[in-house]
C-alpha positions as CSV (number, residue, x, y, z in Angstrom):
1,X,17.6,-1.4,34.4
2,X,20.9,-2.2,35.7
3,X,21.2,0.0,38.9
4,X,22.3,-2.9,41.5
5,X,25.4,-3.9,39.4
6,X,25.9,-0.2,39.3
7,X,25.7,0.1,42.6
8,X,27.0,-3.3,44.1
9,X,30.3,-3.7,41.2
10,X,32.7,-1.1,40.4
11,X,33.4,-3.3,36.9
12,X,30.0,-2.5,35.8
13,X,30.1,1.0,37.1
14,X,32.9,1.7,34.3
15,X,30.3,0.4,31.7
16,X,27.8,2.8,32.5
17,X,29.9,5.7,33.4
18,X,31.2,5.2,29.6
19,X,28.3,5.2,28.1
20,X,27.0,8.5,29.7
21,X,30.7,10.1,28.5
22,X,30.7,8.3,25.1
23,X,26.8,9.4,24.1
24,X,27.1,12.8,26.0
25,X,23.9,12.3,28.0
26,X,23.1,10.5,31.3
27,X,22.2,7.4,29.7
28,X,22.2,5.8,33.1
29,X,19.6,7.8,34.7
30,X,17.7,7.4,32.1
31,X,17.7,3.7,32.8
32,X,17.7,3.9,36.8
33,X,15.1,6.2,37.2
34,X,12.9,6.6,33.7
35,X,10.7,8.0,32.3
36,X,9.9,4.3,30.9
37,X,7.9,5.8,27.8
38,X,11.2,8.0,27.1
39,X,13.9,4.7,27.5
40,X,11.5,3.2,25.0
41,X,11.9,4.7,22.7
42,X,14.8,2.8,20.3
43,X,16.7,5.4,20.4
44,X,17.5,5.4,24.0
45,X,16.8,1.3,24.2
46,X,18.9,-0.2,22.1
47,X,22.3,1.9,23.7
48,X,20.7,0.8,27.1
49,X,20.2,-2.7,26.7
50,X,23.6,-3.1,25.4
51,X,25.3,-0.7,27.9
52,X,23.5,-3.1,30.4
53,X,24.4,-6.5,28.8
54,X,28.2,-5.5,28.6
55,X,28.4,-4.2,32.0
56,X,26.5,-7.4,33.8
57,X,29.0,-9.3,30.9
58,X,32.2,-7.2,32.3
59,X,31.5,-8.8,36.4
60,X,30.6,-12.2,35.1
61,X,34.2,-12.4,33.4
62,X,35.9,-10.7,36.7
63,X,34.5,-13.1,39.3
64,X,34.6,-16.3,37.5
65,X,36.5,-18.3,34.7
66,X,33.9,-18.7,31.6
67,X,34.9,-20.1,27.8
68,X,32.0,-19.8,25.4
69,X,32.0,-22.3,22.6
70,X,29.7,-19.3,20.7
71,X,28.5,-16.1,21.1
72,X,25.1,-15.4,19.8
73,X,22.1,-12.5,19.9
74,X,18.7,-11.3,19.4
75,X,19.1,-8.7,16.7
76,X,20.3,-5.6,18.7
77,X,21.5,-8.6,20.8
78,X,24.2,-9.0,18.0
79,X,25.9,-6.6,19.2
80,X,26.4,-7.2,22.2
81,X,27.6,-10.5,21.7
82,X,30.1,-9.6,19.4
83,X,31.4,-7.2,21.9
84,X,31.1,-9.7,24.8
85,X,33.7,-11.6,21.9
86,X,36.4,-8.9,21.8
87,X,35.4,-8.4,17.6
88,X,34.4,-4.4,19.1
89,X,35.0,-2.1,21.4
90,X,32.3,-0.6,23.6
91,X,32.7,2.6,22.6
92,X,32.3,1.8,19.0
93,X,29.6,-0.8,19.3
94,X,27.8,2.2,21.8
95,X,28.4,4.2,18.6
96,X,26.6,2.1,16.0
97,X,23.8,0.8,18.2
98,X,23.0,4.3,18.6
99,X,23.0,5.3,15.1
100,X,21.2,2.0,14.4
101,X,18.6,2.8,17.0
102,X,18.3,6.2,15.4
103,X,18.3,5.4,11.6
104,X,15.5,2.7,12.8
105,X,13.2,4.5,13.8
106,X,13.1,7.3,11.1
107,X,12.7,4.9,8.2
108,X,9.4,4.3,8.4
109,X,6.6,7.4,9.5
110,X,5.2,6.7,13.1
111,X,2.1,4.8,13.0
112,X,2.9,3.2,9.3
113,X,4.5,0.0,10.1
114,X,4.4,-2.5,12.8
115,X,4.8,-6.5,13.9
116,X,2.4,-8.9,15.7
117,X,3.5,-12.4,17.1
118,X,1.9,-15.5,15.6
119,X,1.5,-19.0,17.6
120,X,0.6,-22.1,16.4
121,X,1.3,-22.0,12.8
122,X,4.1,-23.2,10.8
123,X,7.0,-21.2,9.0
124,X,5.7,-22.1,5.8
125,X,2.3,-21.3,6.1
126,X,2.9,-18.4,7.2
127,X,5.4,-17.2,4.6
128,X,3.1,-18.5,2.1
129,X,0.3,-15.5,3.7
130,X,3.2,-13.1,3.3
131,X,3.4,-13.7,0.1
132,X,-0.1,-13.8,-0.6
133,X,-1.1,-10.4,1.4
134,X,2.6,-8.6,-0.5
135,X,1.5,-10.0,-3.7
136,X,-2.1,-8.1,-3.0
137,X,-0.2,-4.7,-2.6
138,X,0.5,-4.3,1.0
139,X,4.1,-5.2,2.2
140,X,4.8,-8.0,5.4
141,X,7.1,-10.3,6.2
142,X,8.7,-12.6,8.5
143,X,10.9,-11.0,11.1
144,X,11.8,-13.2,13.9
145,X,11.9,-17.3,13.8
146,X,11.7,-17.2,17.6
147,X,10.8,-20.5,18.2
148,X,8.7,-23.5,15.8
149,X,5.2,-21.9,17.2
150,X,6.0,-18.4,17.5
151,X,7.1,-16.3,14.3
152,X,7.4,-12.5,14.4
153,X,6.0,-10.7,11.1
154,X,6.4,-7.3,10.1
155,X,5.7,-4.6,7.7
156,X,3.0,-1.9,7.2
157,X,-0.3,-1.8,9.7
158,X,-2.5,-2.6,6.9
159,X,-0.2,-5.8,5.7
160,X,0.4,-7.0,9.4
161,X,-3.4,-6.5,9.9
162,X,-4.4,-8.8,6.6
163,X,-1.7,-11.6,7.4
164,X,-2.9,-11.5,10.7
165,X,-6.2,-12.1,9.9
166,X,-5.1,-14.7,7.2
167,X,-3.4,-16.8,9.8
168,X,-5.9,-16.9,12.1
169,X,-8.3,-18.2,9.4
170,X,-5.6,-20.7,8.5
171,X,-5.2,-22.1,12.1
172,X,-2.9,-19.5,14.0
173,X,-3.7,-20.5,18.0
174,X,-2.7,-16.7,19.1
175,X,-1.5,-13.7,17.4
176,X,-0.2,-10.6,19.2
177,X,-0.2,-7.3,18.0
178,X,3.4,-5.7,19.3
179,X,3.8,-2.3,21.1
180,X,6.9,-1.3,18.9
181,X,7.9,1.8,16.8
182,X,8.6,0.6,13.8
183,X,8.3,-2.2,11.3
184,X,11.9,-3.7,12.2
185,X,13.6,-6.7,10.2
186,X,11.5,-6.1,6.9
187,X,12.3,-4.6,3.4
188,X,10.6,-1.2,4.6
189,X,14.0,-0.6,6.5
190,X,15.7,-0.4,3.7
191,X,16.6,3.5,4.3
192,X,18.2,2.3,8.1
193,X,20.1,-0.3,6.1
194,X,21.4,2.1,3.6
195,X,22.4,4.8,6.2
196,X,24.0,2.0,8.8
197,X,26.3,0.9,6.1
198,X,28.7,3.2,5.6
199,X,29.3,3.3,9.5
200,X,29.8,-0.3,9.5
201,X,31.9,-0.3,6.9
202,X,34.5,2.4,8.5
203,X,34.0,0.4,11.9
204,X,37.2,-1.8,13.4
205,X,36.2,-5.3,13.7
206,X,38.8,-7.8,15.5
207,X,39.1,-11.4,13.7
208,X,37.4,-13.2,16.5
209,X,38.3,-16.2,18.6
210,X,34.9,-17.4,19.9
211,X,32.4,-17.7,17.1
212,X,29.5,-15.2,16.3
213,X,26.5,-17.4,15.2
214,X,24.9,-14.9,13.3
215,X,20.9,-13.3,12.7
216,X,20.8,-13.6,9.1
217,X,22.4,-17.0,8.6
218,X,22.7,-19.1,11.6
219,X,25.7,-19.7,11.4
220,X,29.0,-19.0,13.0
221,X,31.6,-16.4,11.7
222,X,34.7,-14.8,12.8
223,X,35.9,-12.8,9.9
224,X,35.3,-9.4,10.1
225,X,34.1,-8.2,6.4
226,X,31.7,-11.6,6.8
227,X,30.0,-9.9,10.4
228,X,29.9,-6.7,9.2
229,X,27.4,-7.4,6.1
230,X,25.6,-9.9,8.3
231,X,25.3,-6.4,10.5
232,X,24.2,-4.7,7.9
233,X,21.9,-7.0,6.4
234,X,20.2,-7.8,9.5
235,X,17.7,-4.5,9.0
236,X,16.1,-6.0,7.0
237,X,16.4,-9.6,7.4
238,X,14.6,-12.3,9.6
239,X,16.2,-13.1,12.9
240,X,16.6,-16.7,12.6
241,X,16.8,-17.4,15.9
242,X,15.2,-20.7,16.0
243,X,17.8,-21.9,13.3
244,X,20.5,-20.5,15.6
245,X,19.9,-22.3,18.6
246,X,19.4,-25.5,16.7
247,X,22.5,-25.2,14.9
248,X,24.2,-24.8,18.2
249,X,22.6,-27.5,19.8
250,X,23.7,-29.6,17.0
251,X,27.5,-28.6,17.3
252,X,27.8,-29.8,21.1
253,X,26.2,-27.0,23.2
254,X,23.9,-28.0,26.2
255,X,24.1,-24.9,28.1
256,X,23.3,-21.8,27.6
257,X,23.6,-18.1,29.5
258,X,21.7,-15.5,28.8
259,X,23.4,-12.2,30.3
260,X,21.0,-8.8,29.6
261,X,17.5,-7.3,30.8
262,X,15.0,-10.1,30.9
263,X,14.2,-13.6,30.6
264,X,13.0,-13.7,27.3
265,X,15.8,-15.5,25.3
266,X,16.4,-18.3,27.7
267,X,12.3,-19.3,27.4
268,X,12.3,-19.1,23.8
269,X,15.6,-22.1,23.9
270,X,13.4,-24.1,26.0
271,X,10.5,-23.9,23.7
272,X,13.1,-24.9,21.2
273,X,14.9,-27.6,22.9
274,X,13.5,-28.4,26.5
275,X,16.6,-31.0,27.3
276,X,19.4,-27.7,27.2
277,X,20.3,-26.1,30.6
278,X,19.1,-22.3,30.4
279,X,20.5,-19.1,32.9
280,X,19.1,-15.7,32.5
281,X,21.8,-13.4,34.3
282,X,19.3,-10.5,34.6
283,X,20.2,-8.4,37.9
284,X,22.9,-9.2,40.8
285,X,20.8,-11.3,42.4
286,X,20.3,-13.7,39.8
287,X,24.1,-13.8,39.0
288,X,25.0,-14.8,42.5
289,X,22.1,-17.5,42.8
290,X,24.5,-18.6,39.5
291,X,27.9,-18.5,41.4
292,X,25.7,-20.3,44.0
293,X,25.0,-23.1,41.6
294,X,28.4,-23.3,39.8
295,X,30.1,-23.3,43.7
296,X,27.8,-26.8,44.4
297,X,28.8,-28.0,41.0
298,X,32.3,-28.0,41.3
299,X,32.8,-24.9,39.6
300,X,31.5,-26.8,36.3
């Protein structure tokens, strides 16, 4: 993850020398070189994706003039696009993310909670089973609005398992257990929430000139004390990014850039809206096959 910007730009260099200084191990070579089961761990994944996101970010800016109308991200996403915004530096985002990472995956016993995907059932339906299955003494939820047919849930095995099966029955197309280590975005994070709080809280967060459309509201925010509850509320709230993208869409935006490890974010907007313009900015050569585009365009 991230080793030809490392190695092709000394702007993204910086990045990832920081983060190795700032966390006090070699963050970077955990990334570059594995063990994958070790970076997988949330701990080590959620400091990596957003060392990687903010040093691809850091070159984008250097070689070529971009304004954002927003700034928006996928849960740990959040973070880095308030950094990309200037609302935190690095070092202290690197900080929380860490913490958050940390805090994450201790609330919940290994092997007590979990999330599976659901297709091809609506929001309502499904929260109705969450209800249902919660109300019967287990605990699930919804997690991620990723797009109109595909809804995250979380919450413990036994509750995931029983919605699951409830949704199938109720004319789910697909569901998807997830590999993950911990029931993330439900109530049973509670303990994460209550420990990221006070870190928040003591945290400098700029008044921001590019908007931050947010996780837990969809919508945009640039004061300070406003993102920092939304930060700390996200735990345990849905990710409501299928709200978000709408909401921008509605507000003028046609095009946007995803910058980070992956491709995932820009095919969940296109299931969303399939007439926006979508560029994952994933690894160098995918950035210059950008410039490339932009170049023909007229730099537009």
């Amino acid at each position: 993850m991230g080793m030809d910007f490392y190695q092709e730009y000394s702007t993204a260099r910086v990045i990832f020398d920081a983060a190795d200084d700032i966390l006090g191990y070699p963050l970077s070579k955990l990334m570059f070189e594995g063990p994958e089961d070790e970076l997988r761990l949330t701990r080590h994944t959620q400091p990596a994706i957003l060392t990687n996101s903010i040093a691809i970010w850091n070159v984008i800016k250097e070689k070529i003039t971009i304004s954002p109308a927003y700034m928006a991200g996928h849960s740990l996403g959040e973070y880095s696009a308030l950094t990309a915004a200037g609302g935190i530096s690095f070092e202290d985002a690197l900080e929380l993310v860490k913490n958050r990472g940390q805090f994450m995956e201790e609330a919940v016993a290994k092997g007590e909670g979990t999330m599976a995907a659901i297709m091809g059932i609506g929001r309502n339906e499904l929260e109705t089973i969450c209800y249902q299955v919660t109300n019967d003494g287990y605990s699930v939820q919804l997690a991620n609005m990723n797009t109109p047919n595909q809804i995250v849930i979380s919450g413990t095995v036994k509750g995931v398992e029983f919605a699951s099966k409830l949704a199938k029955e109720g004319g789910a197309r697909r569901v998807i257990p997830l590999s993950v280590s911990g029931p993330f975005h439900s109530r049973l994070m509670q303990p994460a929430k209550e420990r990221l709080r006070p870190l928040v809280d003591q945290t400098l967060i700029n008044k921001i000139t590019i908007p931050l459309v947010m996780n837990v509201n969809a919508k945009p925010e640039s004061n300070p004390s406003s993102i920092k509850e939304n930060l700390i509320e996200q735990v345990v709230s849905p990710v409501l990014w299928t709200d978000m993208v709408e909401w921008m869409i509605e507000n003028g935006v046609d095009t946007f850039i995803e910058v980070g490890p992956g491709k995932v974010l820009a095919g969940l907007i296109k299931k969303i809206n399939r007439n926006v313009k979508t560029f994952s900015i994933e690894n160098v050569q995918s950035f210059k096959s950008f410039i490339e585009e932009l170049e023909v365009k007229g730099g537009e």
